[in-house]
N, C-alpha and C positions, 0 to 999 in steps of 0.2 A: 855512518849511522844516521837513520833519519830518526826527527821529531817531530811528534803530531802534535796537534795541537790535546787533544786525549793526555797524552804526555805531559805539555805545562798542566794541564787544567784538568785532573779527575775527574773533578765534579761533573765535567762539560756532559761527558755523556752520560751520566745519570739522569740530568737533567733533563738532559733532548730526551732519553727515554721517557721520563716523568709527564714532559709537556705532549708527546707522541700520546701515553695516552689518556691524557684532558681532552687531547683530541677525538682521539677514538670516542672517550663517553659524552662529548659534546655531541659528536654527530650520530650515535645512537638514539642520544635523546631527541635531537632534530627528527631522526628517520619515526621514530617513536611520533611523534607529534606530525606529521606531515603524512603518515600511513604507510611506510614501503615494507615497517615492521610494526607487525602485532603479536602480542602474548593471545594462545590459542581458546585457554583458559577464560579471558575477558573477552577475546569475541565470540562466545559461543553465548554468556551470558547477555553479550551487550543485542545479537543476533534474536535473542529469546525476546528481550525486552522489545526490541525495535518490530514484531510480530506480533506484538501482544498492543502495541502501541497503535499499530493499522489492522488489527481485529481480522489475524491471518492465522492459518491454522498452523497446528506446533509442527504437522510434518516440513512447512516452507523452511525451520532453521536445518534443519537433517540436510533436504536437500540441495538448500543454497552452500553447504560447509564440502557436502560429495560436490560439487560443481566447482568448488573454488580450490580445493584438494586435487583435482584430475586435475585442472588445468593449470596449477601451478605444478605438478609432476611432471606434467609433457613439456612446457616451455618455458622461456623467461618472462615473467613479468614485462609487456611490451610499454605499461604504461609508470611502469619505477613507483606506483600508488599501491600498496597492496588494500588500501581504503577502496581506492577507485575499483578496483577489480574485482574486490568483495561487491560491491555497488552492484557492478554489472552483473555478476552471477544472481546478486540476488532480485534484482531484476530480471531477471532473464527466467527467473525460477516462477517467480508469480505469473507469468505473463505465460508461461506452458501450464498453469494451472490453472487457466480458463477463468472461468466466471466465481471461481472459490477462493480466487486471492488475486482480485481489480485493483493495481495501484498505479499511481500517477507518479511520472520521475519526479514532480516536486513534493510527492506523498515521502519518496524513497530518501531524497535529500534532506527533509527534516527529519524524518525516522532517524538517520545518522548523525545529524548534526547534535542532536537532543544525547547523543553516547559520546560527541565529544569529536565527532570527525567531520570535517569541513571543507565541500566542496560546492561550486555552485550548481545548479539544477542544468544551468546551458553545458557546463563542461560535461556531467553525467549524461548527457544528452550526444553530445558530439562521440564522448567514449563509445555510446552505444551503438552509434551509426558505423566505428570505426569495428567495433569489436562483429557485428554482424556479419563481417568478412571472414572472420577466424571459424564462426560459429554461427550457430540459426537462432535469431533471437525474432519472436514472433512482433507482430506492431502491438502500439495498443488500442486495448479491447473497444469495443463501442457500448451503448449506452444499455444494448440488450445486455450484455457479459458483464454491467454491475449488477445485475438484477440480484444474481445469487448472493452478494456480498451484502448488500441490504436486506435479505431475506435474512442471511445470517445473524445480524445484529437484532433485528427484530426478533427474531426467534429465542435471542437469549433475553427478552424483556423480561422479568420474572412475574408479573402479571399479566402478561398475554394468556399462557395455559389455563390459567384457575376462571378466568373471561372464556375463554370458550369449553370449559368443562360446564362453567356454571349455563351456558347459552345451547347444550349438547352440541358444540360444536367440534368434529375432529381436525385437530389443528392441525396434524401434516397435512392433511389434504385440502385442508385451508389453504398453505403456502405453497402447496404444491400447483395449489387454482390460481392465486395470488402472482405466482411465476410467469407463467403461460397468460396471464388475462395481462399484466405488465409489459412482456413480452410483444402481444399483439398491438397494443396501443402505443409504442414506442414505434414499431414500423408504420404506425398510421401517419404519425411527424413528419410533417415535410422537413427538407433539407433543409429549407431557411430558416425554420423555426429549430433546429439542435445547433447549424451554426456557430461557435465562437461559446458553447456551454459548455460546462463541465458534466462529463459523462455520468458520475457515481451520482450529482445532483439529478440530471436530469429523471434516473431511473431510480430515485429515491420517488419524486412527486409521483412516478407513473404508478409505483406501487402504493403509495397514500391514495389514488385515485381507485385505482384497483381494489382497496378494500370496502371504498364506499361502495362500488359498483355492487359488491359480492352482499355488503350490508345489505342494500338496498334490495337484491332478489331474495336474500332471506327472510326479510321484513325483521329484520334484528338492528339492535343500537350497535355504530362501531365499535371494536376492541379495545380501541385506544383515542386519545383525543389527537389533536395537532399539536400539543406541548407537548404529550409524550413521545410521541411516534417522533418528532423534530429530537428529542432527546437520547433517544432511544439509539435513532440512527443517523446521528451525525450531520442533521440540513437546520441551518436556520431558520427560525417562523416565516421570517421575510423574505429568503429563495422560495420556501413552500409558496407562500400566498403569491408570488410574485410567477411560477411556473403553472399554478394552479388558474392563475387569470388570461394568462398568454396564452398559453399554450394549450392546457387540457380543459380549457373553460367547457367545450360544448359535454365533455362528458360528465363536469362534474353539475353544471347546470339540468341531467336529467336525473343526476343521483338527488335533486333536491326536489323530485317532482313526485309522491307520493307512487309507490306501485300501486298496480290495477290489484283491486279483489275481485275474486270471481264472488257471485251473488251466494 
């Protein structure tokens, strides 16, 4: 007859089961805090918040959730993060939505970080060079494809509209002028002067410029000041005046030059 040890000592494996699983909910909790597991529930609202946080529209959580749904259907997890992979989807989502939703990997990094998930901006970065392999993830945009994101915030200014009612002016086609006159003066940029800038900055000044320009042929006072318009849309006074003197000084130097009346 043999003797286990089970035998002297009942308890023995009770116990080893007991501590099996402390283990088990230790490393839950680990996988829980490190991202390889999320409750679907909290990241749908954490996804809403993190959209609302980079002033993107509600369809990017819909479609960042189908992107990260298919792809965790077809394969395994290559990167053991389901943080990180959330990342790159949602990344990958803004970035096929063109000029409607302009973010910067370290826009996406803090978006996450502020819900509680922690990764750095380099590694999201390397992820997404690796994941371009698996899948098409577009570069990011240039300085023209923020225009529309700054248009955006602008446009929710709530005293913008009642400003151009009171000036009879129609405001989509304001912004729609606002777009395209942006647009063109960003391509006038030489290379060495966007250089080493941040894109959603530099196409924030070109659009404060663009509005004097448009002020200026209507012979009406701007819509907004440079406190507002800096508030409005996310650029400090001091990148303003500082892109406004570099860079687009000759245009903003003829918006200060009275228009011609005819006689």
């Amino acid at each position: 007859m043999t003797v286990t040890n089970t035998d002297l000592w009942p308890g023995a494996l009770r116990n080893e089961h007991t501590h099996a699983k402390y283990r088990r909910l230790g490393d839950l909790q680990e996988s829980i805090y490190h991202g390889s597991y999320i409750d679907i529930f909290r990241l749908t609202q954490d996804l809403r918040s993190m959209a609302e946080r980079l002033h993107l529209p509600p369809e990017v959580v819909d479609l960042t959730l189908k992107q990260f749904n298919e792809i965790t259907s077809k394969v395994r997890n290559p990167y053991n993060s389901r943080t990180l992979l959330l990342a790159v989807c949602f990344t990958k989502v803004t970035r096929e939505m063109g000029n409607l939703a302009p973010v910067k990997i370290i826009e996406v990094a803090e978006a996450f970080a502020s819900r509680g998930y922690n990764f750095s901006p380099r590694l999201l970065a390397r992820t997404l060079y690796y994941a371009s392999n698996l899948m098409p993830i577009k570069k990011f945009r240039s300085c023209e494809e923020c225009v529309g994101k700054v248009l955006q915030r602008l446009g929710g200014a709530p005293f913008l509209r009642a400003r151009a009612v009171a000036v009879n002016l129609d405001i989509d086609d304001y912004l729609s002028r606002l777009e395209r006159l942006s647009g063109d003066l960003l391509e006038s940029v030489p290379p060495v002067k966007r250089s080493g800038r941040n894109p959603f900055l530099l196409a924030a000044s070109s659009v404060y410029v663009s509005n004097a320009v448009l002020s200026r042929e209507r012979g009406i006072n701007s819509l907004f000041t440079k406190t507002e318009f800096s508030r409005e849309v996310g650029i400090a006074e001091y990148t303003l005046r500082s892109h406004l003197a570099e860079i687009f000084n000759k245009e903003m130097g003829k918006c200060l030059v009275p228009p011609c009346r005819s006689p």
